[in-house]
LUMDODREN-908609 format. One record per residue (C-alpha): residue number from 1; x, y, z. Coordinates in pm, 1 decimal. Layout:
! residues N
(r NUM (X Y Z));
...
***
This chain:
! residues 266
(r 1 (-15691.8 423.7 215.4));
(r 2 (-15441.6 690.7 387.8));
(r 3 (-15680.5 753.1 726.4));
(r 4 (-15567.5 1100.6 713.1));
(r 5 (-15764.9 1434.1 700.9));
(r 6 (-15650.7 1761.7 706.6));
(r 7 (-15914.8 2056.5 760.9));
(r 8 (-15950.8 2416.7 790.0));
(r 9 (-16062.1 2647.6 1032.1));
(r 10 (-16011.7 3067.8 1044.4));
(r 11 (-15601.8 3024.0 976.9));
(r 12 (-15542.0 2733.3 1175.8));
(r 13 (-15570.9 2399.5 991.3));
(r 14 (-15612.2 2050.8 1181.0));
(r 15 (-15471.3 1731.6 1047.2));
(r 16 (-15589.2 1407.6 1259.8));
(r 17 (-15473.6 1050.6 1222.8));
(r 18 (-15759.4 811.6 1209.4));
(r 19 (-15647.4 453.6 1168.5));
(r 20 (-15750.6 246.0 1366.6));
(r 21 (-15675.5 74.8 1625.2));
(r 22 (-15387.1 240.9 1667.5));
(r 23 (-15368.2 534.4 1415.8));
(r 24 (-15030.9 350.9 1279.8));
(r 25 (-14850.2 489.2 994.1));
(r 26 (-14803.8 361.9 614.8));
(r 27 (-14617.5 420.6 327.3));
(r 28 (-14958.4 590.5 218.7));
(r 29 (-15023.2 777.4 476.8));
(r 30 (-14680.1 950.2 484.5));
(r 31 (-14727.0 1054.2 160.4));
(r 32 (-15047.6 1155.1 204.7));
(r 33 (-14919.8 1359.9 529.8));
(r 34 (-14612.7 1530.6 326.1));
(r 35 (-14864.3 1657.7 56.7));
(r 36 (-15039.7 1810.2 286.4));
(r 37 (-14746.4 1979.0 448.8));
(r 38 (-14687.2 2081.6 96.0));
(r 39 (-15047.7 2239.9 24.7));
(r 40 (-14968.1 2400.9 375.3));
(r 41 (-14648.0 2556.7 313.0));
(r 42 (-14809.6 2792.4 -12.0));
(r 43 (-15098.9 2890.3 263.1));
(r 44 (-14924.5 3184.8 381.2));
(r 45 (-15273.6 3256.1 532.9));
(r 46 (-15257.7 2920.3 756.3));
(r 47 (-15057.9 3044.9 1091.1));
(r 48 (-15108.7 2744.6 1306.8));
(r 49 (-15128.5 2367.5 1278.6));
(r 50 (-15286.8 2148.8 1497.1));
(r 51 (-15192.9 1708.7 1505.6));
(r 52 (-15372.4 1519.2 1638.8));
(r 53 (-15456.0 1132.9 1708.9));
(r 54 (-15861.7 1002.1 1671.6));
(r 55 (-15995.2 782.6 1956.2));
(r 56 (-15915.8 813.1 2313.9));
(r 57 (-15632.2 579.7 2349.5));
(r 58 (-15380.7 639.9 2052.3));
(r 59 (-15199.2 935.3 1984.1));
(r 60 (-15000.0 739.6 1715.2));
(r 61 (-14838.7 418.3 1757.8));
(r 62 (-14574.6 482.5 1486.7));
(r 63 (-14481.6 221.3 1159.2));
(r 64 (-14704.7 -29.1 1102.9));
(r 65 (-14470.4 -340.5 1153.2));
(r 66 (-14608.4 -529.2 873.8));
(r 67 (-14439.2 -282.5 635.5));
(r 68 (-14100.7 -453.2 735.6));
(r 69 (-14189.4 -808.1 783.1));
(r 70 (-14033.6 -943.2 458.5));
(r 71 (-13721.0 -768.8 503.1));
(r 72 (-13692.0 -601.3 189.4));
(r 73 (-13388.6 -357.0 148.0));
(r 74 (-13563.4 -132.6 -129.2));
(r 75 (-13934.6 -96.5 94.4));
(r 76 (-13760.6 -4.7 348.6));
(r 77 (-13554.5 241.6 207.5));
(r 78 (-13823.2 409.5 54.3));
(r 79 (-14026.6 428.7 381.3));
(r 80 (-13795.5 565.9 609.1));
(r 81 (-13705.7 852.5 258.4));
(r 82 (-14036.1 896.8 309.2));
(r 83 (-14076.7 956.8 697.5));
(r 84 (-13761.4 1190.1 672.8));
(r 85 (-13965.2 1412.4 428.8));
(r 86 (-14281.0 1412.5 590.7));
(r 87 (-14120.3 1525.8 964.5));
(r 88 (-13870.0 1750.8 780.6));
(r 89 (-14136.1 1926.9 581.3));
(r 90 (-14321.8 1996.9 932.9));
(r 91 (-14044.5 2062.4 1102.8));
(r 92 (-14012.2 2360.8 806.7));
(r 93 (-14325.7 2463.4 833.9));
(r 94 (-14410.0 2791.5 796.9));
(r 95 (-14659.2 2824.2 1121.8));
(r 96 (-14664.9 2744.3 1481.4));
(r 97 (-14753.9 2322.1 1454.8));
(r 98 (-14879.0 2214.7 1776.3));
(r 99 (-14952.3 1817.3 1867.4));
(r 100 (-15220.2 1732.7 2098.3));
(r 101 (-15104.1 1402.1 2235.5));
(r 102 (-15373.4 1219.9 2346.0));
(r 103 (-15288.7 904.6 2414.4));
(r 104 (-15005.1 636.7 2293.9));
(r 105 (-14697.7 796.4 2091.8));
(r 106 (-14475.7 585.4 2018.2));
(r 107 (-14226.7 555.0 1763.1));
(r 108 (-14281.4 753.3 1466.3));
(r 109 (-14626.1 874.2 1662.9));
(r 110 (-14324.9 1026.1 1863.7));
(r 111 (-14141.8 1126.9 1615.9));
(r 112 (-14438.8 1341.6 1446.5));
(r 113 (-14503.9 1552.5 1770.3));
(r 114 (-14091.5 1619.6 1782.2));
(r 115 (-14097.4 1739.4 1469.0));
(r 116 (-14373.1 1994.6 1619.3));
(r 117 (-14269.3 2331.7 1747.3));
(r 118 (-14547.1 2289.2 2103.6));
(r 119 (-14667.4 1974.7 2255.0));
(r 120 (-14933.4 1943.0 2472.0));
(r 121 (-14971.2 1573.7 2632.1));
(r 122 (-15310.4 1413.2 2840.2));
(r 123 (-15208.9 1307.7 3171.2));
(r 124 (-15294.6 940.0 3044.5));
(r 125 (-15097.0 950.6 2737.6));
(r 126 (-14751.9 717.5 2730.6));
(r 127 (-14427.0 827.3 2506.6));
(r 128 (-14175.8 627.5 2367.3));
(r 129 (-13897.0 517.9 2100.0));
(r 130 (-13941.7 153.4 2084.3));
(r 131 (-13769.7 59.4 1767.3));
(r 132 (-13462.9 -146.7 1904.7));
(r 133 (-13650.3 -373.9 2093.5));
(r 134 (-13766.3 -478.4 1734.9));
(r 135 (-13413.4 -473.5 1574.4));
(r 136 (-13490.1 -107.8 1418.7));
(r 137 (-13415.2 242.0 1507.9));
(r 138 (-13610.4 625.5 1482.4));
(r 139 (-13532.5 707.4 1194.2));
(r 140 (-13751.1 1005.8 1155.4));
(r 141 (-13576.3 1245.4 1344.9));
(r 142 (-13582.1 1080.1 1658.2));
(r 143 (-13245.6 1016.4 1798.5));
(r 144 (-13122.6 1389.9 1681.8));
(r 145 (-13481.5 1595.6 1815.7));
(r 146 (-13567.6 1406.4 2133.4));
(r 147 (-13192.4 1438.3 2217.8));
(r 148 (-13223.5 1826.1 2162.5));
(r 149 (-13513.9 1815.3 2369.1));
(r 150 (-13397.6 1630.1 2658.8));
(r 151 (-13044.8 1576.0 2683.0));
(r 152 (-12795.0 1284.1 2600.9));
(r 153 (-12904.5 1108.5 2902.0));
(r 154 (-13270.4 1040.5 2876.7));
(r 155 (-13246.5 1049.6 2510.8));
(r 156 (-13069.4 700.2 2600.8));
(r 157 (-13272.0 558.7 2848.1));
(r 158 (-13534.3 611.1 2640.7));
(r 159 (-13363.3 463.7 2300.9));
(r 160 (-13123.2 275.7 2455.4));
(r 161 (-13304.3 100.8 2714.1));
(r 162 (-13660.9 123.3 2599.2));
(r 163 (-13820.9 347.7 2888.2));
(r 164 (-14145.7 521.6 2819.6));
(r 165 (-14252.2 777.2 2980.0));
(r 166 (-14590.0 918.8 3134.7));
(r 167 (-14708.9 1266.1 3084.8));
(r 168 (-14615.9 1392.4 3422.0));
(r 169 (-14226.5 1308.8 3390.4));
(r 170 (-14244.3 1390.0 3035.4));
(r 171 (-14297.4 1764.0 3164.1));
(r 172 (-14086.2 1728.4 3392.3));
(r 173 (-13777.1 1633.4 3156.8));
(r 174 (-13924.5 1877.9 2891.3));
(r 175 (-14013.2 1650.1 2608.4));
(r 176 (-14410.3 1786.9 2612.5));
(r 177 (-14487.8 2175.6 2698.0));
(r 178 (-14806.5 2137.8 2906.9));
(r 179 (-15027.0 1825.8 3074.7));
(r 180 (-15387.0 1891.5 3037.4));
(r 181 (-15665.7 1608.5 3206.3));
(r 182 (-15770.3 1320.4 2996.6));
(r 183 (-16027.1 1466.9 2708.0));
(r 184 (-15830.7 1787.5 2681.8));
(r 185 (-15542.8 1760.5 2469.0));
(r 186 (-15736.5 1875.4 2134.3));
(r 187 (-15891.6 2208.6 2314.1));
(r 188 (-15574.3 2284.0 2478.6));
(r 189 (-15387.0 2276.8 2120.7));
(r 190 (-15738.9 2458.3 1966.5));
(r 191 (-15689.1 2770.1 2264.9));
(r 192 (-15340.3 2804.8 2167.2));
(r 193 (-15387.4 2789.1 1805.3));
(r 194 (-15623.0 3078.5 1859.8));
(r 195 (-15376.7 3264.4 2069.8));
(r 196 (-15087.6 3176.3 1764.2));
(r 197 (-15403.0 3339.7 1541.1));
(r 198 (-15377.4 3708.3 1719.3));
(r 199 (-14958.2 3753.6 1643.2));
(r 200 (-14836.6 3908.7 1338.0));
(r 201 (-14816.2 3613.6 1074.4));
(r 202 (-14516.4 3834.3 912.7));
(r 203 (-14329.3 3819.0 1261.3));
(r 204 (-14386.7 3488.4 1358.6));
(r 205 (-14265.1 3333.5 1072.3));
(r 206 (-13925.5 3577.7 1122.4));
(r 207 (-13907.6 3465.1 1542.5));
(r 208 (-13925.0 3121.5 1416.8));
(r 209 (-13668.7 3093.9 1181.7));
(r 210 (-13458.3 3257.2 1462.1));
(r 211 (-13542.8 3027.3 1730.2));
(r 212 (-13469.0 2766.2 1511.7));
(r 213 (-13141.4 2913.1 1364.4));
(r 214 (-13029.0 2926.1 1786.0));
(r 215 (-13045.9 2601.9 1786.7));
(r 216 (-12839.8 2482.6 1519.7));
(r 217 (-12568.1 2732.1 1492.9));
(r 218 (-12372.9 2949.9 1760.7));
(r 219 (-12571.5 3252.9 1916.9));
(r 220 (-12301.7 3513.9 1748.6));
(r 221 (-12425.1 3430.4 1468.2));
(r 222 (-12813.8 3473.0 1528.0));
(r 223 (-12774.6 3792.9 1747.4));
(r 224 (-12696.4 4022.5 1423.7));
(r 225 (-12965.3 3795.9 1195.2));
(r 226 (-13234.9 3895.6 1455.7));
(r 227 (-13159.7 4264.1 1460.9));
(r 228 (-13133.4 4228.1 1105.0));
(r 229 (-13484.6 4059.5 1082.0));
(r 230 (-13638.2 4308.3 1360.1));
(r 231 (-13617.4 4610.5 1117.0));
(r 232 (-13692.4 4374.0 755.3));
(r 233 (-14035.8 4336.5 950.7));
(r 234 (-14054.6 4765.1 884.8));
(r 235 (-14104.2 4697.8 521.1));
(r 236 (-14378.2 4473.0 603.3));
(r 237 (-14765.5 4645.6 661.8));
(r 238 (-14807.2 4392.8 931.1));
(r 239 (-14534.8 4618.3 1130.0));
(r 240 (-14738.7 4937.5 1096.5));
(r 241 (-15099.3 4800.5 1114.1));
(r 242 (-14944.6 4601.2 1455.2));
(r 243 (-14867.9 4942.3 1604.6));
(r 244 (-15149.7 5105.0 1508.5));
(r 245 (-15416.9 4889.7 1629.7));
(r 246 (-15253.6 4895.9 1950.0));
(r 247 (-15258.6 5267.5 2002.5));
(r 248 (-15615.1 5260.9 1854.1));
(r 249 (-15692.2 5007.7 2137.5));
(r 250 (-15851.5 4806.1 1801.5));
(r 251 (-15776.3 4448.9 1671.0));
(r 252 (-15529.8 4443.8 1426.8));
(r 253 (-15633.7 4342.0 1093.4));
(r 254 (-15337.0 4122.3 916.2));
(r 255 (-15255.6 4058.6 589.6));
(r 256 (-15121.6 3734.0 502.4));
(r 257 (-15024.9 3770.3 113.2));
(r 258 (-14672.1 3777.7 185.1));
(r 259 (-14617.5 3664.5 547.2));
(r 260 (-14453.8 3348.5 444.4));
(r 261 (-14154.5 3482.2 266.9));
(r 262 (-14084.8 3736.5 549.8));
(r 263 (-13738.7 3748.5 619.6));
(r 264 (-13668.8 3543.0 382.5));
(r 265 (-13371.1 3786.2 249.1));
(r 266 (-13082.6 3778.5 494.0));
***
């Protein structure tokens, strides 16, 4: 059984962890989560993607343990192939993905919300890369994102030395986005999902795929890409029905056929 379900609602879709106690991942469950991301990826009509944890106290605590108790070489190659394609594939996701951390995440539960573009955190939730305290290491994306995210330094208190961190200094050092009260993690992430829901789908794929080419090649190089980009979006209707509903002081009324290949042609 994965304990995985992924749901739709408007363009926003909603995948929740529910394994309890913990919400702990498996070999299943990975694979279950990257075909998921793949039935996402050919919704150019999904725009936003919400993760989240169910019960009140886990978030994710990352591998199930008992997946590495016998030591075997081949298992464990095959589940940390599989976390790297699961948190790559969401990391490439089309959409804005959004984790509403609302409790533990630790490990891969960690992991999972740095492969997310926004995280929102409950001020009771707890975050942390554990893995060498039990003779492993992230493996999922861990050392390379949460060191984008927060620098060298905490990156290594946190790996290093096994810290974990509350919500409050987690803002503070810029791992999560926003600290909502306990309870309010998954309404936080629904608001902004709806928010994601009023842009252009054709220009927020384009602004992410330059946000994300910033950060992993020099800014001389993305400066002509996004002027490039900015007038690709002017053979897209999504341009002209954007400018027109806001002189018409009307909605705008997108069209999501082809959103996900926007830009694509560089």
């Amino acid at each position: 059984m994965t304990r995985i379900r992924l749901e739709y609602h408007g363009h926003v879709a909603y995948i929740t962890f529910d394994h309890p106690p913990a919400n702990t991942w498996t070999l299943a469950s990975l694979q279950a989560f990257l075909q998921m991301m793949v039935e996402l990826e050919s919704r150019p009509d999904v725009v936003a993607l919400v993760i989240r944890g169910a019960g009140d106290k886990f978030f994710c605590a990352g591998a199930d343990l008992k997946m590495f108790a016998d030591g075997d070489l081949d298992h464990a190659r095959e589940v940390a192939e599989a976390f790297g394609r699961a948190f790559q594939a969401l990391a490439d996701f089309h959409g804005v993905s959004i984790a509403a951390i609302n409790g533990y995440a630790m490990g891969g539960g960690l992991e999972v919300a740095l492969a997310c573009d926004i995280r929102i955190a409950e001020q009771q939730a707890m975050l942390g890369l554990p893995e060498a305290s039990v003779g492993l290491l992230p493996c999922a994306g861990g050392t390379q994102r949460l060191t984008e995210l927060v620098g060298p330094g905490w990156a290594k208190r946190m790996i290093l030395c096994g810290e974990k961190v509350n919500a409050t200094l987690a803002y503070e050092m810029r791992l999560v986005e926003e600290v909502v009260k306990t309870g309010h993690a998954w309404d936080a992430a629904h608001q902004m999902a709806q928010l994601v829901e009023r842009q252009s789908p054709s220009a927020l794929h384009a602004c992410k795929r330059l946000i994300n080419q910033g950060r992993c090649g020099p800014r001389d190089g993305a400066l002509p890409l996004e002027r490039h980009m900015f007038l690709k979006l002017f053979e897209d209707a999504n341009q002209r029905e954007g400018v027109a509903a806001f002189l018409e002081k009307r909605p705008p009324c997108w069209q999501y056929e082809v959103s996900a290949k926007q830009g694509e042609d560089s």
